[in-house]
C-alpha positions as CSV (number, residue, x, y, z in Angstrom):
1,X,0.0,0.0,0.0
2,X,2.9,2.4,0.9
3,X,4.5,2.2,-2.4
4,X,1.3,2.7,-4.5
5,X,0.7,6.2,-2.7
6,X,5.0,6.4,-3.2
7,X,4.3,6.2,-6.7
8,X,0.9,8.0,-7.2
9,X,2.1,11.6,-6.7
10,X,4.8,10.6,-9.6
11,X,1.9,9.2,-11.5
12,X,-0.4,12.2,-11.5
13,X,3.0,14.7,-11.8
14,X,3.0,12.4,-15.3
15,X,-0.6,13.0,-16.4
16,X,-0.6,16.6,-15.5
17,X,3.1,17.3,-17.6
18,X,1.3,15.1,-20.7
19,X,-1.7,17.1,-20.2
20,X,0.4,20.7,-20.1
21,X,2.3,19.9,-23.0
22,X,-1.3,18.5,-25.0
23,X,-2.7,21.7,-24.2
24,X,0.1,23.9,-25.3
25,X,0.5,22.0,-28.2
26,X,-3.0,22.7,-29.4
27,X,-2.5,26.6,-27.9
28,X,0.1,26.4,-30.5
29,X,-2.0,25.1,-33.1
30,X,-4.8,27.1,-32.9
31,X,-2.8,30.3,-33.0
32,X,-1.7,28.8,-36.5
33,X,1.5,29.4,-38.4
34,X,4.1,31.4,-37.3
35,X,4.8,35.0,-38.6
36,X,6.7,35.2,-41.7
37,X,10.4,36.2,-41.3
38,X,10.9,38.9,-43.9
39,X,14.9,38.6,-43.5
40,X,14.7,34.5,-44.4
41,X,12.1,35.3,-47.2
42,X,14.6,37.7,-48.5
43,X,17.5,35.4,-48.0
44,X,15.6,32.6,-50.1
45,X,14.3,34.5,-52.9
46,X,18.1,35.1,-53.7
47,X,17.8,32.4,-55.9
48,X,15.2,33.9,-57.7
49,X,17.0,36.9,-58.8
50,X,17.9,36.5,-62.5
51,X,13.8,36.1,-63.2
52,X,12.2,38.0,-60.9
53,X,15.2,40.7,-59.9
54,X,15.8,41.4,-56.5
55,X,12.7,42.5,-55.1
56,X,10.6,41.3,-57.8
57,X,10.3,44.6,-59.7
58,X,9.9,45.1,-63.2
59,X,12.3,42.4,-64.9
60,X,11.7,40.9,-67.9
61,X,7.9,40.7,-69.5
62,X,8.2,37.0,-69.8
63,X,8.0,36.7,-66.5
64,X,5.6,37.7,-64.0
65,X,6.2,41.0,-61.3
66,X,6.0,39.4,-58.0
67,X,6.6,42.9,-55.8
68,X,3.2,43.9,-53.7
69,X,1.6,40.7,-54.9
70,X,-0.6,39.2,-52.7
71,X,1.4,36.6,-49.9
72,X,-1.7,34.2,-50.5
73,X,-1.8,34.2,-54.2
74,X,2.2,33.4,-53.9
75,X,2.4,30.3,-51.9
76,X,-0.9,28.7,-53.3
77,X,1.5,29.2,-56.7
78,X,4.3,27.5,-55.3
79,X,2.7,25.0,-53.5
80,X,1.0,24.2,-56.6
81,X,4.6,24.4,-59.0
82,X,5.9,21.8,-56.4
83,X,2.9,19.2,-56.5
84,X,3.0,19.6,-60.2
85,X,-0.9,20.8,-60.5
86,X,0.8,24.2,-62.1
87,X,3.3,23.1,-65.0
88,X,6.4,24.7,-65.2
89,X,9.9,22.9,-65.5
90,X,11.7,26.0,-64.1
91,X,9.5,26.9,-61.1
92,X,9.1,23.0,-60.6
93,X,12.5,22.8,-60.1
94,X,12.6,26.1,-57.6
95,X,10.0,25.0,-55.7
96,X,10.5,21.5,-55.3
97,X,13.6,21.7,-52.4
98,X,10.9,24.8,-50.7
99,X,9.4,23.6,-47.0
100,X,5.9,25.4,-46.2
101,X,7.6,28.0,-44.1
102,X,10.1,28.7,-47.3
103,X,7.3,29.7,-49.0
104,X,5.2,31.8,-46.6
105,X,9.0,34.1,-46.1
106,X,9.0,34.4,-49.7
107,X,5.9,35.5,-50.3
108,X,5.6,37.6,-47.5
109,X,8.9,39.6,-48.7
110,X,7.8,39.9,-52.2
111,X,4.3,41.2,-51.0
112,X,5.8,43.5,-48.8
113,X,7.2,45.6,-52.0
114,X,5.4,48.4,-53.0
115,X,4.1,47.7,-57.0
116,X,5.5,49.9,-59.3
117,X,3.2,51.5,-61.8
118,X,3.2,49.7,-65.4
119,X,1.7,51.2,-68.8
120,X,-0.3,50.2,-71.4
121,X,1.6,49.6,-75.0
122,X,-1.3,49.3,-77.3
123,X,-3.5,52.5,-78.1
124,X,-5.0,50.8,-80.9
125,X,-6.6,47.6,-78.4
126,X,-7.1,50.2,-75.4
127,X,-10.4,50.9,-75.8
128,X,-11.4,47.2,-76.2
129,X,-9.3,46.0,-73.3
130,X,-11.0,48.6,-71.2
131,X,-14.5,47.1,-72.2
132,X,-13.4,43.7,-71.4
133,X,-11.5,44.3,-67.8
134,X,-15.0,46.5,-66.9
135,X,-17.9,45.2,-68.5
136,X,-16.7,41.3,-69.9
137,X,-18.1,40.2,-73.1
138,X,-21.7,39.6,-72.9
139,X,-22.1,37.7,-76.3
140,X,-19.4,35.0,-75.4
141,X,-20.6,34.9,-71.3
142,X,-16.9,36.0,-70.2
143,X,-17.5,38.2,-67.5
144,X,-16.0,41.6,-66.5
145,X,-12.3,40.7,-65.0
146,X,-12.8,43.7,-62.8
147,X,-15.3,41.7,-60.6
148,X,-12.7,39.6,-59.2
149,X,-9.6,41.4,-59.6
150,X,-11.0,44.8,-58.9
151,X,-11.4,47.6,-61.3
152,X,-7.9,48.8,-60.1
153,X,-6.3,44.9,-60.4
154,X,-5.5,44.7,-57.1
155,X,-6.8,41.7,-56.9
156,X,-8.7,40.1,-53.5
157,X,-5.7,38.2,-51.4
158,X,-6.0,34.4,-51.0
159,X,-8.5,34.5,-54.5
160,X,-7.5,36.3,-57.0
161,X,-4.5,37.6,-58.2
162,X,-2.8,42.0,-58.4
163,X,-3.1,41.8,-62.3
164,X,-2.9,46.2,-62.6
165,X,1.0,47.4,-63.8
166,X,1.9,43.2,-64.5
167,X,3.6,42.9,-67.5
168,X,1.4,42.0,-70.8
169,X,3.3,39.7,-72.2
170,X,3.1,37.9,-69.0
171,X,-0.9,38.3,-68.7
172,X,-1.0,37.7,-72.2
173,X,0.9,34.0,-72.2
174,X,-1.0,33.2,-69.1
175,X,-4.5,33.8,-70.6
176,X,-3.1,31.9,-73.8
177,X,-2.1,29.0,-71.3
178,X,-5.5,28.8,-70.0
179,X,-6.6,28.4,-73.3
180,X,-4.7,26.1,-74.4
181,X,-5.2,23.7,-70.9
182,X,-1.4,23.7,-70.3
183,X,-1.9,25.8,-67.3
184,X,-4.7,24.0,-65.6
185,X,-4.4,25.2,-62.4
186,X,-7.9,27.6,-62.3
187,X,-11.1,26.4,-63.4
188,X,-12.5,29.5,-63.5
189,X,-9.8,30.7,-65.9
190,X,-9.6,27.5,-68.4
191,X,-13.7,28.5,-69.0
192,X,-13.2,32.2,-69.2
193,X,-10.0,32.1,-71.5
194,X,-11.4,29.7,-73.9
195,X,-14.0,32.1,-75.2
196,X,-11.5,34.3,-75.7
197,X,-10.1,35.5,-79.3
198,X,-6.1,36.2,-79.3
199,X,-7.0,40.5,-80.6
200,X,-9.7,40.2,-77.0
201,X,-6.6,38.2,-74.9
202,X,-3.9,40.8,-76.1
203,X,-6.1,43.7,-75.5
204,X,-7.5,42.9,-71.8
205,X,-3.8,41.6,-71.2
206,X,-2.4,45.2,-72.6
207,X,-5.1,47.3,-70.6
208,X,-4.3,45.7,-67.5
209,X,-0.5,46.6,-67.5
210,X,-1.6,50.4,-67.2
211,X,-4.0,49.8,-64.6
212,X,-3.2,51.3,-60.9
């Protein structure tokens, strides 16, 4: 009898320590992720310098502006690059060695930018570009791109993309790649580019580069 109520205190010390660390362990969870870490997104987006430039500014129109887009938008792209759901044997490559927190730093640095401004090229397509983004195209059921990316293409974090001042060729190939079904990775997008004709794609795609 003595040494069960020895070894009962010990017991019950056990239960409670399991019980503390169960609990703080779901504190933990609940609070969810940790806070992205500017300084390590910055330190791993290094590597993606010679597409995107150093802070994702204005590089090259063949690929996308990444500065002051949303953090959400980023990581669901990555995370679908490394499951293979977005095809791309570059960015499949980049993303493939990136843990979940990777990509969150990333993101969160790139979105942290201020977007510069971009410009339309096309005068000619303007108008018509301007008709699309605002009020779609009624006789082919493609609706207004403002209604999801705003009329100033900023976008809605976590749904939709910033499209306003990205570069048109960029917006352009995408749409085309919807088109097509070799990027697959939005629904929405598949159905809504495949009414499109290449003048409508390059005009929408044009407008939205001078939007702000």
């Amino acid at each position: 009898m003595k040494s069960l109520l020895a070894v009962l205190p010990t017991a019950l010390s056990s239960v409670a320590l399991s019980a503390l660390l169960a609990g703080s362990a779901l504190a933990a969870d609940a609070k969810g992720p940790a806070k992205p870490d500017l300084a390590k997104g910055a330190e791993k987006a290094a590597a993606c310098q010679a597409c995107h430039t150093a802070d994702g500014s204005r590089g090259s129109p063949a690929n996308p502006i990444l500065q002051g887009q949303h953090a959400e938008y980023l990581v669901k792209q990555l995370t679908e690059f490394k499951s293979g759901k977005r095809q791309n044997a570059v960015m499949s490559g980049m993303a493939a060695p990136l843990t979940e927190e990777d990509m969150r730093n990333i993101a969160a640095f790139y979105a942290s930018k201020q977007a510069k401004p971009g410009f339309a090229k096309n005068k000619d397509l303007v108008q018509l570009g301007e008709k699309i983004y605002r009020g779609g195209i009624a006789a082919k059921q493609v609706p207004a791109c403002a209604g999801c990316h705003s009329p100033t293409g900023a976008g809605i974090p976590a749904q939709y993309p910033r499209v306003g001042g990205q570069h048109s060729d960029y917006t352009e190939a995408q749409l085309n790649g919807f088109r097509a079904g070799t990027r697959g990775n939005s629904a929405q997008m598949v159905s809504i580019a495949a009414k499109m004709s290449d003048k409508e794609i390059k005009a929408v795609a044009d407008y939205m580069a001078g939007l702000r």
